[in-house]
N, C-alpha and C positions, 0 to 999 in steps of 0.2 A: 852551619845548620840553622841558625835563626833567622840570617836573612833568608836561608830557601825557606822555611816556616809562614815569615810574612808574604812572599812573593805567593806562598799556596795558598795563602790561605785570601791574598787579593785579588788574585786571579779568576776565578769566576764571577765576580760581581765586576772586572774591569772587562773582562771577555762579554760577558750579559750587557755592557752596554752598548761595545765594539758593534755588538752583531745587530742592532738598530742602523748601526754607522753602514755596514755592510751586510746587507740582510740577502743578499745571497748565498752568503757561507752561513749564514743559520744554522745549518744541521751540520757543518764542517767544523764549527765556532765552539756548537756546544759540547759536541761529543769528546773534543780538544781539550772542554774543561773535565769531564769527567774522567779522562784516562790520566790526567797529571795529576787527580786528585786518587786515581789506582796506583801510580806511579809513586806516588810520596808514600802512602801506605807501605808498598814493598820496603821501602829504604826506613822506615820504620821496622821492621820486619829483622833486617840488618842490621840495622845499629844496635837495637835489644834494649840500650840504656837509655831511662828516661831523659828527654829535653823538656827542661823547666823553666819557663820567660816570664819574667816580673818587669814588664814595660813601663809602667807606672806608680813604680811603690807600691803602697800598701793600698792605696786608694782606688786603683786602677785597676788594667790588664795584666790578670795572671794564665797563664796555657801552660798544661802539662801534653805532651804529647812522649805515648810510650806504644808497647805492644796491641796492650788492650786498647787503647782511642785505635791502633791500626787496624783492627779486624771491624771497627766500627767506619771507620774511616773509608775502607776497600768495600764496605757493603755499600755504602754511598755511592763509589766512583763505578761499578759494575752494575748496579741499578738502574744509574741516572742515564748509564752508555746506552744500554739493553732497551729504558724507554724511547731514548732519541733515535735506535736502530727501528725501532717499533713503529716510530711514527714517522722515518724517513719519508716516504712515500706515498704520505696521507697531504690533506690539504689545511692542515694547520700553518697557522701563520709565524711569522716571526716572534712577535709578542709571546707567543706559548714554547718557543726555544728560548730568546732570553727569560723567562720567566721560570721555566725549567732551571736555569744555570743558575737566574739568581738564588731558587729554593736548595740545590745544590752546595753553594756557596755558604748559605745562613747553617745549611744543616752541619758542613763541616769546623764551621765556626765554634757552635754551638759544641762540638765533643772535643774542641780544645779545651774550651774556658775553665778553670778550675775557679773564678770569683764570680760572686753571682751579680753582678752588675753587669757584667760584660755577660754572660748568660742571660740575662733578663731581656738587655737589645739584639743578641741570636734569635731568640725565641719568639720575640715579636716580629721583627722581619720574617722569620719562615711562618708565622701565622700567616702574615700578610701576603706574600708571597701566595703559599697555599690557599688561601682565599682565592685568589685572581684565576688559580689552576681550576678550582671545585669551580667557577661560575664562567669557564672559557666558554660554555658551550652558550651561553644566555638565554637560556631557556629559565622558566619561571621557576622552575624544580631546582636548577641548579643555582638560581639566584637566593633559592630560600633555603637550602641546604648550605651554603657557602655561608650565607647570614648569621645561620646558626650558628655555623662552626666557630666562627671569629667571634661570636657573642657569647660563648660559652670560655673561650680561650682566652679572650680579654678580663674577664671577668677570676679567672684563676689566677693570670698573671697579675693582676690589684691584689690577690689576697700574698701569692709570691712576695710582690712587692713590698706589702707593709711589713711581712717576716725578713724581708732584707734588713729593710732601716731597722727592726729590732737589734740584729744581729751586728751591725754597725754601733750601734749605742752601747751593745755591752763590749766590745773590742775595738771598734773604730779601725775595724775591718772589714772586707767583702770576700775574704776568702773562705771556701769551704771548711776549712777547721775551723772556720769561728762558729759553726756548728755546737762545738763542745764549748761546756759553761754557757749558752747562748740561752734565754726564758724558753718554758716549754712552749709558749702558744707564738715564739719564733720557728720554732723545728717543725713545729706541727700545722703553720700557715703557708711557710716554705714546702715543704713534701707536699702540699694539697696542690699548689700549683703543679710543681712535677709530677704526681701522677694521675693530674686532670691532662697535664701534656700528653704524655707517655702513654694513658688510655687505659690506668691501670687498675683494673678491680671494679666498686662501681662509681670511682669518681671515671671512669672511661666508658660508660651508656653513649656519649657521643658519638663513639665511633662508629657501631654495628649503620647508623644508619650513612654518614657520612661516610665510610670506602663504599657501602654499598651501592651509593647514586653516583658517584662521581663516574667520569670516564674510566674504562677499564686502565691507559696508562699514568692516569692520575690515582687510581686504587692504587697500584702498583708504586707508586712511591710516596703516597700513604704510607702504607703497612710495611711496606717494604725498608723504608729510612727515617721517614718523618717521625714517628712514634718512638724513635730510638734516640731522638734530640731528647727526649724529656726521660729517658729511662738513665743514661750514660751518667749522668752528675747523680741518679738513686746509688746507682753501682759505686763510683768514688765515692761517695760520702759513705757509703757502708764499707770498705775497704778503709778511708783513714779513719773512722771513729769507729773502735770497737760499738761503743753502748749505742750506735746506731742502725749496727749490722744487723740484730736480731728484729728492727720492727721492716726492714727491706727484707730482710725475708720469711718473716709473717705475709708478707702482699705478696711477696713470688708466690707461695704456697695457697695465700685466697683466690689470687687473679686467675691462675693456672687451674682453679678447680671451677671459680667463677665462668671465667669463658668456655671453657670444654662440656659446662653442664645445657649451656644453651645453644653451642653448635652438633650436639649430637641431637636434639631435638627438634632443627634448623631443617625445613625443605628450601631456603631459599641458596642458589648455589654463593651469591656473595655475599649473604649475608653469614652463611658456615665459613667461608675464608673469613670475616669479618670478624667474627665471633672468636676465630681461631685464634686471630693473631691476638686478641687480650688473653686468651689461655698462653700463646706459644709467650709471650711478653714475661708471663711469672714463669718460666723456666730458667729465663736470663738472670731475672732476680733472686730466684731461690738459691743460685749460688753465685755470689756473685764475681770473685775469685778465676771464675773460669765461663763468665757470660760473655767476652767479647766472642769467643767462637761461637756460642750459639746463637750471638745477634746478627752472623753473618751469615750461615746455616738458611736461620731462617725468614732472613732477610732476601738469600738467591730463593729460596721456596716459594715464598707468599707473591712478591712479584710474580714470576716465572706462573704461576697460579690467576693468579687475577689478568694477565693477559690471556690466558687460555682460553679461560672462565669466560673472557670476554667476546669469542669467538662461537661458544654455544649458540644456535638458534631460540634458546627459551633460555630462564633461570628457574625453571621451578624445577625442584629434581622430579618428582613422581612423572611431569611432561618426557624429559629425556631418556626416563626409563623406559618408555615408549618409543622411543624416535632413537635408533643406532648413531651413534658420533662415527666419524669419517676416522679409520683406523689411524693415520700418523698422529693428528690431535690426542686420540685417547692414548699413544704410546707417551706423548710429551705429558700427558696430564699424569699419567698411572707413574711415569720416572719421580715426579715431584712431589705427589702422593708416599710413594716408598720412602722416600728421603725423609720428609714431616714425622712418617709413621715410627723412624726409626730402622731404617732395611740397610743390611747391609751390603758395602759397597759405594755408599754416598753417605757426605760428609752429614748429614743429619743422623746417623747412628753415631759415628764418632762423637758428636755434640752432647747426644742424649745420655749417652756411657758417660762421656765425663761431666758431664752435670751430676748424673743419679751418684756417681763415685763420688762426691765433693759437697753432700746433701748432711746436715747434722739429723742425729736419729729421728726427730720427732717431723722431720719433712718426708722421711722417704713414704709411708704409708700413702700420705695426700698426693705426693707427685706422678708414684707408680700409679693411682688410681686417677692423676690427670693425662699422665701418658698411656694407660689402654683407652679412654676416652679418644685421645687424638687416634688410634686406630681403629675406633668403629667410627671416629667422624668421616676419616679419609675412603674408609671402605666403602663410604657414598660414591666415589669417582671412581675408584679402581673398577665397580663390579658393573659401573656403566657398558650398558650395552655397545654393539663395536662393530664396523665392516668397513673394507673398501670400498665405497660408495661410488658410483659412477659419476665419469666427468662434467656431468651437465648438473647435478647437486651439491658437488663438492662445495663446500664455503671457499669465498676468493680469499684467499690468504698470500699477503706479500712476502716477496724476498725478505726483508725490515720484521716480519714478523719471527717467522725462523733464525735470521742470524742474533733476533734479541735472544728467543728461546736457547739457541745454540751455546749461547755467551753464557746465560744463565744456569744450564742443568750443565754444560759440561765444566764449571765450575764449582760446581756440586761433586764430581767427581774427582777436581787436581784438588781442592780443598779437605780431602781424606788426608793428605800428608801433615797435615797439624795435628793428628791426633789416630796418626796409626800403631799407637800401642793397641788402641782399642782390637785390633784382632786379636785376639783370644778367645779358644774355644766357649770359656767361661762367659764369656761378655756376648757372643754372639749367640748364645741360646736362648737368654733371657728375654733379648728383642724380638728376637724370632716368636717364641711363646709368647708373649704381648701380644704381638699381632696378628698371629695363629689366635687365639683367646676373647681377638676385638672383632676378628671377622666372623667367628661362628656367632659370637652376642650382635653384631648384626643382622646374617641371616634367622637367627631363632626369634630376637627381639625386636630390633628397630626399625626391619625394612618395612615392615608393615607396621609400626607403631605409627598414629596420629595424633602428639599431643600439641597442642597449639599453645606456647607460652606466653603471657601478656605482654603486650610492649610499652606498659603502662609509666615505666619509670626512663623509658627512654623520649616520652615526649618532652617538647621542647619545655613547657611551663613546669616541671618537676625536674629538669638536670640540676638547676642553681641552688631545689632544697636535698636533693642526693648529696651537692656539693658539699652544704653546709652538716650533713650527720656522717659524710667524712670524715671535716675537721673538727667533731666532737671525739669520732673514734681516734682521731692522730692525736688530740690533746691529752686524752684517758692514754694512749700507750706512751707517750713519752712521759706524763709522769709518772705513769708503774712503772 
């Protein structure tokens, strides 16, 4: 099992070069990396018991790969397929398949690592990587949206950084548990990087506008996978160190109320996916015990979503309210929709039940009142207008497009099997009432509400001092 470990885990970044070598199987090359990287997941799934590799002593590479890296690991390899199926038939170039494989690659890396050195060069590779993706298109917009991103992520990972070498100094270690006993303003410089990565709460302003500009299949594995490289080490470190579990899910419980307060008041349709995924992000965290299911959940959702999304004629909602979507599209959107909202039948109800079941008292309040928010956000897409539209306006939509969709939500539906206790009577009323509950406070309150929120802390010259009263708040809660 550890030589297959290394062989997976070198395999997209040796495939990602191949296909320069052979740039006609480009789309044959990459999609090759992402199913071996679905494929290892399952046999993860099988084995059950964790593999723990310490390749370099204490100094070095440490990987834990268990159940939970595989529900992280399978969102990876189902994403990354789903965008290359997406974009089979487009005129993207080689460059943007290996560049896909290598972001692939970094991201599965990165939910190995359990030391943060070798986490530190995951993370920077898939900055950089994802850089290259935000600015395929070369356009000025996406040269300066691409600029930001890596200037805000470089800048986290320096602060990462100096929390490492603390962390080394008091153990002369780089493992996660040197965590405990480690100085507060190590814990609290470390966590700022990850959840400036991760996009969590408001060190993650970055994001709303970054998925938002980017290509719909570069949103898509944004939200989809990238943002889940910086959550996954939140998640282990709150599972081995009790006294750090409580401040990971103090930010599940901000983030989750954080994001869902500005995509229900959101007319833009990506920047509401946007927005969602910092809400749907503190779900994972709020428990973290039982997050790898829901970062897979919502990981086939938010893709599956931003490809859609990316096929509307407009993004403003109040426009499409106007304008009927072409009946198959609004059936793919309204499936993905149910699933985020909690409906049961797709594996986002199972998620949401065992999240809310696995919540310590003083979270359920905040969470319930994050998850009817995500039902009157989705109830933007559901209540979209809808016809079969005749042939000569239909939007062109590829083969590539459907079999990503296909891959996507009907994974949604075999991924109920991890967590089909959840039917019971008991369990399926609740959600139902939630979303019953989110759709009438839409129709009574927010389809016609118009409040325009400011976007005042998302520009670029205010993220670095958002940054900084962060890690003022992580400093104050690691020493209370």
């Amino acid at each position: 099992m550890t030589i297959l470990t290394l062989i997976w885990i070198a395999f997209p970044f040796l495939v990602g070069f191949v296909i320069y070598l052979l740039p006609r199987l480009d789309r044959s090359l990459a999609l090759c990396g992402a199913l071996v990287s679905v494929a290892y997941a399952a046999q993860l799934f099988i084995a059950r018991s964790p593999l723990n590799l310490r390749l370099l002593d204490r100094f070095g590479v440490s990987l834990m790969l268990d159940p939970l890296a595989g529900f992280f690991i399978l969102t990876n390899g189902l994403v990354t397929a789903a965008v290359i199926l997406y974009c089979w038939r487009s005129h993207r170039t080689t460059f943007f398949y290996a560049q896909t494989l290598i972001l692939h690659g970094s991201v599965n890396a990165a939910l190995a690592c359990t030391d943060f050195i070798s986490l530190y060069v995951a993370l920077e590779v898939l900055s950089i990587a994802s850089f290259l993706l935000i600015v395929y298109p070369r356009s000025d917009r996406a040269i300066w949206v691409g600029l930001r991103y890596l200037f805000v992520s470089n800048v986290a990972m320096l602060f990462y950084l100096v929390g490492v070498v603390l962390v080394y100094k008091a153990h002369h270690s780089f493992d996660f548990v040197g965590l405990r006993g480690a100085p507060p303003e190590a814990v609290a410089l470390i966590f700022l990087g990850l959840l400036v990565k991760g996009g969590i709460f408001v060190s993650g302003l970055w994001l709303p506008l970054t998925h938002s500009e980017s290509e719909s299949p570069v949103s898509a594995l944004l939200s989809g996978v990238v943002v889940k490289a910086g959550v996954l080490p939140l998640v282990r470190c709150a599972l081995l160190l009790e006294e750090i579990e409580p401040i990971v899910r103090i930010f599940g419980v901000g983030t989750a109320l954080f994001g869902i307060f500005y995509a229900v008041f959101e007319k833009d349709t990506k920047r509401i996916l946007a927005f969602s995924t910092v809400s749907q992000l503190g779900f994972i965290l709020a428990a973290p015990e039982v997050g790898g299911f829901y970062a897979l959940t919502h990981g086939l959702v938010k893709s599956s979503l931003f490809l859609i999304v990316g096929t509307f004629p407009r993004r403003n909602l109040k426009e499409l309210q106007q304008q009927p979507l072409h009946a198959p599209i609004w059936i793919a959107l309204a499936i993905a929709s149910f699933s985020i909202s909690g409906f049961p039948l797709l594996s986002g109800f199972g998620a949401k039940v065992l999240t809310l079941k696995n919540l310590l008292p003083w979270q359920v309040i905040g969470m319930n009142v994050a998850a009817l928010g995500t039902a009157i956000t989705f109830a933007k897409f559901i209540f979209l207008p809808h016809k079969i539209q005749p042939e000569a306006e239909r939007p062109s939509l590829s083969i590539g497009f459907w079999a990503a969709i296909f891959l996507l939500l009907g994974a949604l539906v075999v991924a109920n099997v991890a967590y089909y206790e959840a039917y019971s009577l008991a369990n399926i009323v609740k959600p139902l009432a939630t979303i019953a509950l989110g759709w009438v406070a839409y129709w009574l309150v927010f389809r016609q509400l118009v409040i325009k929120l400011p976007r005042l802390f998302e520009q670029f010259e205010h993220l670095i001092g958002v940054m900084s009263l962060s890690l003022i708040l992580l400093f104050w809660m690691v020493l209370a």
